[in-house]
C-alpha positions, 0 to 999 in steps of 0.5 A, a space after each residue: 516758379 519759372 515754369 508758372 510764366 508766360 515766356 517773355 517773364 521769364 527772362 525777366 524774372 532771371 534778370 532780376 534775380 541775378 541782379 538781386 542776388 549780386 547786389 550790396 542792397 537787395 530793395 524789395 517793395 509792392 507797389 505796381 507792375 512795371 514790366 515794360 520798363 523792366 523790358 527796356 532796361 533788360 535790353 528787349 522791347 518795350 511798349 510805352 502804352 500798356 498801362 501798369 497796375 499801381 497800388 501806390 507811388 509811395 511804395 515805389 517811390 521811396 524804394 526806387 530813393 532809397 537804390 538811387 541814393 545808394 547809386 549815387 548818380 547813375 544806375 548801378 545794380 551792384 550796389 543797389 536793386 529794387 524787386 516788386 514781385 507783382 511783376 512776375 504773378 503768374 497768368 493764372 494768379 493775375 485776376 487777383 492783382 487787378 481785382 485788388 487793384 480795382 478795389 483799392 480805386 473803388 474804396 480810395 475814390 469814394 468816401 463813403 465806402 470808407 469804413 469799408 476800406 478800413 476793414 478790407 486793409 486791416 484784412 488784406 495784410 493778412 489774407 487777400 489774395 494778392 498775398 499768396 499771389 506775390 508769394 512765389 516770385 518773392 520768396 523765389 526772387 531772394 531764395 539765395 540771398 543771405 545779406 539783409 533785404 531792405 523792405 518798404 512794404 511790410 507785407 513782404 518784410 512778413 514774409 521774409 522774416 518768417 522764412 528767416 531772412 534778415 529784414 530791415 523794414 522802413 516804417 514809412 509813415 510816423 504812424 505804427 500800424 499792428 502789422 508792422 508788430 506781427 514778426 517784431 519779436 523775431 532776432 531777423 528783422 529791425 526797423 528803420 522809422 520816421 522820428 523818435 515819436 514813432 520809435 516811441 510809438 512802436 515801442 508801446 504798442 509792443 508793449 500794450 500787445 505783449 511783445 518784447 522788442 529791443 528798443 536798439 533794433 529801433 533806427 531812427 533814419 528820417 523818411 526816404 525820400 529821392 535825393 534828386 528832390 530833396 536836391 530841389 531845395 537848394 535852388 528854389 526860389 521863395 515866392 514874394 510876388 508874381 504867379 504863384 506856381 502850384 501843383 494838385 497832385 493825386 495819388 497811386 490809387 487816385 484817391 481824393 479825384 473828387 476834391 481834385 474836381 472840385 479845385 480844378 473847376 474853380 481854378 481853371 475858370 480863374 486862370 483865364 482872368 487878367 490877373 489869376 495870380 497862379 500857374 497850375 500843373 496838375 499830376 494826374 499819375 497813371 490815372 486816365 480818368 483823372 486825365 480826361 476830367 482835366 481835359 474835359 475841364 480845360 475845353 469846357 473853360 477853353 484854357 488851353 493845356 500846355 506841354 509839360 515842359 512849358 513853363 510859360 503855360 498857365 495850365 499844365 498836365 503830367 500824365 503816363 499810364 506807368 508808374 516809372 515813367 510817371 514819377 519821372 515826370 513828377 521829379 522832372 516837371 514838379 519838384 523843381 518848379 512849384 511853390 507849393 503842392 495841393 495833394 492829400 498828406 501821404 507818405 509820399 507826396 507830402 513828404 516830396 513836396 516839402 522836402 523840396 521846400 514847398 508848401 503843402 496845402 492838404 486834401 482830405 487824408 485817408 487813414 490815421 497814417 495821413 491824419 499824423 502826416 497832416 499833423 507834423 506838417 501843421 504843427 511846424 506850420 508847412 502845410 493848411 488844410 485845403 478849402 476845397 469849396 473855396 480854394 480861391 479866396 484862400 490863395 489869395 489870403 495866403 499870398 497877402 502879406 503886410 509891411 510887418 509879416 510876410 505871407 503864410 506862403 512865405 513863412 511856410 517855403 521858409 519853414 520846408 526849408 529849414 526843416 530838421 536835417 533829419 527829415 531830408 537824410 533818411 535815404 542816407 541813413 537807411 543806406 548807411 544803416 544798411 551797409 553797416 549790417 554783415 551779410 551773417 548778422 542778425 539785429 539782437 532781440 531781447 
């Protein structure tokens, strides 16, 4: 495998290896490269401009939750490492990262293509080229570990549980997509899932598609979240007058930039009157596109962009062209401060911003797994759907309230708030889920 690397990854790879083969929880994902960051912490130089390839933050983010929940305060990978093999494809294989990732920008930002991306994901768990390329630093990265590997990506779960290591997979979404079935069956692999409709779920489509699954290696855990979110709850404020502090987010693939076009032109116009009523932050992600969208807006209007750390600033933008330092901002700038988040209902910025005790105005979702997302979130009256032709005069109704009842915002940040306490442990209950598994066990199969 070594021999396959440029020079400078090789010392990473060996780095990385050493720390997985050592640690309590061995965390894989697939979400982006980040090997400058990877350079940082490993001591050697690193250059904060070259942009990451990102497939999606919630891959990343919930894998870096998990290890910083089992961390407990500062880094320490004994007790926890993450791995994302795409940082260690081969020179050779690296056309096919960024023609995935290119695909995945291309289909996620036109709704159009739509139907087409349906059938590219459905086939890209199977066979697109990105798999055998990520196959050889996985398998090399967790040749020699024999306790459980935690995956949040069921690509590499797959793969891991055909080469008989014990997995533990998180089903990060309350939706069951047929993958996660392929390897099911297998004495080596149990799940740990967003609720007990999803647990549920799984079970009988086990059952329609003729598997036998013991329902015990179902865990219900709650979904993963960073601790250092959920622990902007406790702090924030209600709003009940005064500027309402929301944030538009976009997501790993840029998705909905269209949508998000189509609110900042209303939005950043609107903040230059009297009395806008709102202070915006945008999270543009790794997106540079998206970035200069908002800046070409901004001047257009002549709305000047404040710094992120400004509160005072009634426009605001959070952008880094790497996902680690990206999401970072995001924990820093956004959780803590906004009321509420405009951002499609994934199964990462959904889950953030309510459990932070935001409201949650959604964009249009991408996939049966956000249309359940949308759907939980509603039925617990936490979220709307955005008017993104009219997102004004939908502000200002739900920021109106009567001697009687408080505003939609209220009832909504009351609601996110007191949410089952299931939705805001799931980190802690995969780590403990996890740690309660020797390093010779094997979850039992029917």
């Amino acid at each position: 495998m070594e021999e396959t690397l440029e020079p400078r990854l090789r010392h990473l790879l060996s780095k990385d290896k050493q720390l997985l083969d050592g640690t309590q929880i061995p965390i894989v994902t697939i979400s982006a490269s980040f090997k400058e960051d990877l350079r940082g912490f490993h001591g050697l130089e690193q250059d904060e401009t070259i942009p990451d390839i990102v497939f999606s933050r919630a891959h990343f983010s919930m894998a870096a939750g998990v290890a910083i929940q089992a961390w407990g305060g500062k880094i320490d990978p004994k007790l926890a490492w993450v791995i994302d093999p795409t940082n260690f494809v081969s020179q050779k294989n690296w056309k096919n990262i960024r023609f995935t990732e290119l695909i995945g920008k291309t289909l996620a930002r036109q709704p159009i293509l739509k139907n087409i991306k349906d059938i590219i994901d459905h086939f890209s768990r199977k066979n697109l080229p990105i798999l055998t390329s990520i196959t050889p630093p996985l398998l090399y990265l967790t040749h020699d570990i024999n306790r459980p590997i935690l995956s949040l990506h069921i690509a590499a779960g797959n793969i891991l549980a055909v080469r008989g290591k014990t997995v533990v997979q998180v089903i990060t979404d309350p939706h069951v997509r047929e993958d996660y079935l392929y390897q099911a069956e297998r004495p080596n692999i149990s799940f740990c899932v967003f609720d007990e409709k999803t647990k549920t779920d799984f079970l009988e489509k086990a059952k329609i598609l003729g598997k036998k699954i013991d329902p015990q290696k179902i865990i219900v855990t709650g979904p993963p979240i960073d601790p250092r979110i959920i622990a902007c709850r406790s702090s924030k404020k209600l709003w009940h007058s005064g500027d309402l502090k929301l944030c538009l987010t976009t997501g790993g693939l840029g998705t909905n930039k269209a949508e998000m076009e189509k609110i900042l032109r209303q939005a950043i116009p609107h903040l230059r009157t009297q009395h806008p009523g709102f202070k915006l932050l945008v999270y543009v992600g790794t997106h540079r596109d998206i970035r200069d969208m908002v800046h070409q807006i901004a001047k257009e209007e002549r709305v000047k962009i404040g710094s992120p750390q400004d509160q005072s600033a009634s426009l605001r933008l959070l952008y880094h062209p790497q996902i680690v330092d990206s999401n970072e901002l995001l924990i820093k700038y956004a959780f803590p401060w906004a009321h509420g988040f405009i951002s499609k209902p994934s199964g990462d910025m959904a889950y953030d911003a309510v459990a932070s005790g935001s409201f949650l105005l959604t964009l249009q979702p991408w996939g049966p797994w956000e249309k359940n997302i949308r759907e939980v979130f509603e039925q617990l009256n936490i979220s709307r759907a955005a008017q993104v032709e009219y997102i004004i005069p939908q502000l200002d109704t739900l920021l109106s309230s009567t001697k009687i009842a408080p505003s939609w915002v209220e009832t909504a940040m009351t609601n996110a708030q007191d949410i089952d306490p299931l939705f805001v442990t799931g980190s802690a209950n995969i780590v403990k889920y996890v740690h309660s598994l020797s390093p010779t066990h094997r979850p039992s199969s029917v």
